[in-house]
N, C-alpha and C positions, 0 to 999 in steps of 0.2 A: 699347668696353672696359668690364668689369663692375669695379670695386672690390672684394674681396672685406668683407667684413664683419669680421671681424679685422684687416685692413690699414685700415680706416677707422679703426676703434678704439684702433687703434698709432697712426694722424695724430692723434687727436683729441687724445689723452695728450700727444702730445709737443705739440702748438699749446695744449695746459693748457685743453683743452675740452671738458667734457662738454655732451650733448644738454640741452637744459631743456625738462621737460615740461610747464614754464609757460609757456613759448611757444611749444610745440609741436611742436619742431623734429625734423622727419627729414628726414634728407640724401639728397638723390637721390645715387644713386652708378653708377646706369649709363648712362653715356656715351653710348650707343646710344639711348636713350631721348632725351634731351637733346637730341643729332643731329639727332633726326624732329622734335622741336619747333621748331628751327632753321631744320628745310627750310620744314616747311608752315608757317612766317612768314611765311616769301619775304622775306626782309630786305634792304632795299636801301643802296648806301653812304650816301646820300644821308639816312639814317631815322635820327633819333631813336629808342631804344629804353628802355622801363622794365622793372625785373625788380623783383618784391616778395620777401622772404626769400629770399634768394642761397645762405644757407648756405655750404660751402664752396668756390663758387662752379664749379661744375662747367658749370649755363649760360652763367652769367657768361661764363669764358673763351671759348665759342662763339659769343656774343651781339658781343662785342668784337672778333672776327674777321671778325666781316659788317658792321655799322653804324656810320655814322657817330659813335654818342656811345652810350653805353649809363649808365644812370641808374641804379643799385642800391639800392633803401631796406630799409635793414637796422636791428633795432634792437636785435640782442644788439652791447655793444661790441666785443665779445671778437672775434667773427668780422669787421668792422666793420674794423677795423685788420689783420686777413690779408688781408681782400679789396681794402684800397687799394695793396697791390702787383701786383694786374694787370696794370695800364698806363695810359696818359698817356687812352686811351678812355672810360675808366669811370671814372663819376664817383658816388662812395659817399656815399647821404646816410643821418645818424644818427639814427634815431627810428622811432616806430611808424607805420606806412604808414596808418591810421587818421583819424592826426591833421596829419602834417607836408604843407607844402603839396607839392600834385604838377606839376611842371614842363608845360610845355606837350613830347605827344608822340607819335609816328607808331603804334608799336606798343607792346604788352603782351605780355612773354612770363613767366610766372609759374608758379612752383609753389608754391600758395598753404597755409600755415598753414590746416588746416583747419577750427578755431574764428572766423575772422576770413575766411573765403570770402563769405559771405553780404554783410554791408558793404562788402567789397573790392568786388565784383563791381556791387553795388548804386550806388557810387560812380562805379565805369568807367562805366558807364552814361549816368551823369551828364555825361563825359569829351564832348571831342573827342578822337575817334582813328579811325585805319583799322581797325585790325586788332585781336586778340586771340591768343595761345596759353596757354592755361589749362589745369592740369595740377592735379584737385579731388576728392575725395572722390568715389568711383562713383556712389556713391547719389545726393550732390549734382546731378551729371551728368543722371543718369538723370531727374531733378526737372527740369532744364532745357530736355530736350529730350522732354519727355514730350510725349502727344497729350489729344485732349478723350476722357472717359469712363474714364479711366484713373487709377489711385490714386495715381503720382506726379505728374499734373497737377494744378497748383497756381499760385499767386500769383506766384510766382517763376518759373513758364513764363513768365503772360501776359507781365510785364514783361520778361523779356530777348525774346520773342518780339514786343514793342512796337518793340525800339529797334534788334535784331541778328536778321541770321541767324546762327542755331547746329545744331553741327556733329560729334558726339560723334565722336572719333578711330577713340581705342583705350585698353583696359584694359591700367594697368600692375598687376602683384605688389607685394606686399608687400615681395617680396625684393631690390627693386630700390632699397629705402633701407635705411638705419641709423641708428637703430635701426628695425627693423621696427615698421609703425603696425599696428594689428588690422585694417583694411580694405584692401580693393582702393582702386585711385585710379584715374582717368580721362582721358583731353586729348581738351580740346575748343575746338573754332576758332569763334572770334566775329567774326562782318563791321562793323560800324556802320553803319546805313542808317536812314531814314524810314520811321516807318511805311507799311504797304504797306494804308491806307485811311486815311479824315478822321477827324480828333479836332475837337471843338470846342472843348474846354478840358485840358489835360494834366491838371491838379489834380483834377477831378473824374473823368477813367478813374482816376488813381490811387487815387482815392476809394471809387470805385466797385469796383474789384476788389479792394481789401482789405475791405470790408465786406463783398462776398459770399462772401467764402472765409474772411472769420472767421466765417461760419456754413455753411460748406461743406454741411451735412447737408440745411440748407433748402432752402425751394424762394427764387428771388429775391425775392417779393415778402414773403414773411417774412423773410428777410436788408434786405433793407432798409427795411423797418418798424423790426428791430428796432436798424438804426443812422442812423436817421433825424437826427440831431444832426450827421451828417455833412455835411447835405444841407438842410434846413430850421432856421427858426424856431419852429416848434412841428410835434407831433406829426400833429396832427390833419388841419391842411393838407395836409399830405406825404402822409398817410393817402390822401387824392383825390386827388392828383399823382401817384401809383404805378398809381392805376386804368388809368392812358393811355400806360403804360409797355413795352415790348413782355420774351418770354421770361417773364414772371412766374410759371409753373408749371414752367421749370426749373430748376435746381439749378449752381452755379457750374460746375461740374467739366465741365458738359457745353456751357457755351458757348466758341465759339472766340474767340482775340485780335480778329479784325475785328467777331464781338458782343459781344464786350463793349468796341468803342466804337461800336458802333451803339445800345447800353444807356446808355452815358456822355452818348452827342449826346442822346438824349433827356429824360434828366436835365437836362442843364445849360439843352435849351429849357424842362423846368418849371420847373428855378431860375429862369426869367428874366432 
């Protein structure tokens, strides 16, 4: 079922709610949409589920029909107090998903603010969980599941490519919220698994792939000369420490997640 965009706007008035472009909010409103993020959950009774900006709770209510317990962190009030009349399932917490602690739990089902994607995402990460269904800026997307050699491969592949497989859906319209955003949005299925080779230190890949893609243009071993502070004591050591390093004449964009911790393991044996 589609909501039209005038019938949302009659709910919004009468709930004494307008959209805040401060927090960014557009409301999913097609049902049908929602639906597909629900199946490819796979939500079991037995799961814990979280959902980040609920908005008018359109997942919600579907999220609460499958699982065990559904967890919604919401931090406009206003919506906050519509959405604790769901049911006895869903349990509403007040605050910014940023900051407030996040419960221990099975799956992610979200359609994320899309200022606060990047830390959201960054954070799951950080998580225990099974699963994901994420619902993000295309472009964002499109950054996540990029490949080597290509312009939206980035920093933010290696690392969700570090910790998940990911899974790009399908492209939602504009039209399928309200207010309408200026862009396309995305859903994309995230697994949680182990890397799929050795690290010898997590801190230094992490180290390691942000310092060569904040110099993206170079080639490695001038990316990491010039964030050598990342990585050494002084400059100069490091200087001959890089000479024994493998990739040095390519360039970030074109090394895959498994080299760039076959670049990390070596590092960290020059660290010592």
């Amino acid at each position: 079922m589609v909501v039209q965009g005038r019938t949302a706007a009659a709910t919004l008035r009468e709930l004494g709610v307008r959209a805040s472009r401060r927090l960014g909010q557009h409301f999913l409103l097609d049902e049908g949409v929602a639906r597909r993020q629900v199946d490819i959950a796979d939500i079991q009774k037995s799961e814990t589920v979280v959902e980040i900006g609920p908005g008018l709770g359109v997942l919600t209510r579907l999220l609460a029909a499958r699982a065990k317990r559904v967890i919604a962190i919401e931090k406009d009030s206003r919506l906050a107090s519509i959405l604790e009349t769901i049911g006895d399932r869903v349990e509403i917490v007040r605050g910014d998903a940023l900051k407030v602690e996040w419960p221990a739990f099975d799956v992610m089902v979200a359609n994320l603010p899309y200022q606060i994607s990047s830390p959201i995402l960054f954070r799951l990460l950080d998580q225990r969980f099974d699963r994901a269904v994420l619902m993000l800026q295309r472009e964002f997307v499109e950054r996540m599941v990029a490949r080597p050699r290509t312009k939206d491969y980035s920093r933010l592949t290696v690392n969700v490519a570090h910790r998940a497989a990911c899974e790009m859906l399908e492209t939602v319209p504009r039209s399928a919220f309200f207010p309408q955003p200026r862009v396309e949005s995305a859903v994309v299925r995230l697994a949680s698994r182990p890397p799929p080779y050795r690290v010898v230190d997590e801190k230094t890949f992490r180290e390691c792939v942000d310092g060569c893609f904040g110099h993206r243009r170079k080639t490695i071993r001038n990316a990491l000369d010039l964030e050598w502070r990342r990585f050494a004591p002084d400059r100069a050591g490091w200087r001959q420490s890089i000479l024994e390093l493998p990739f040095l004449d390519r360039r970030a964009d074109a090394l895959s997640p498994a080299e760039f911790a076959h670049l990390s393991n070596a590092i960290a044996v020059a660290k010592g």
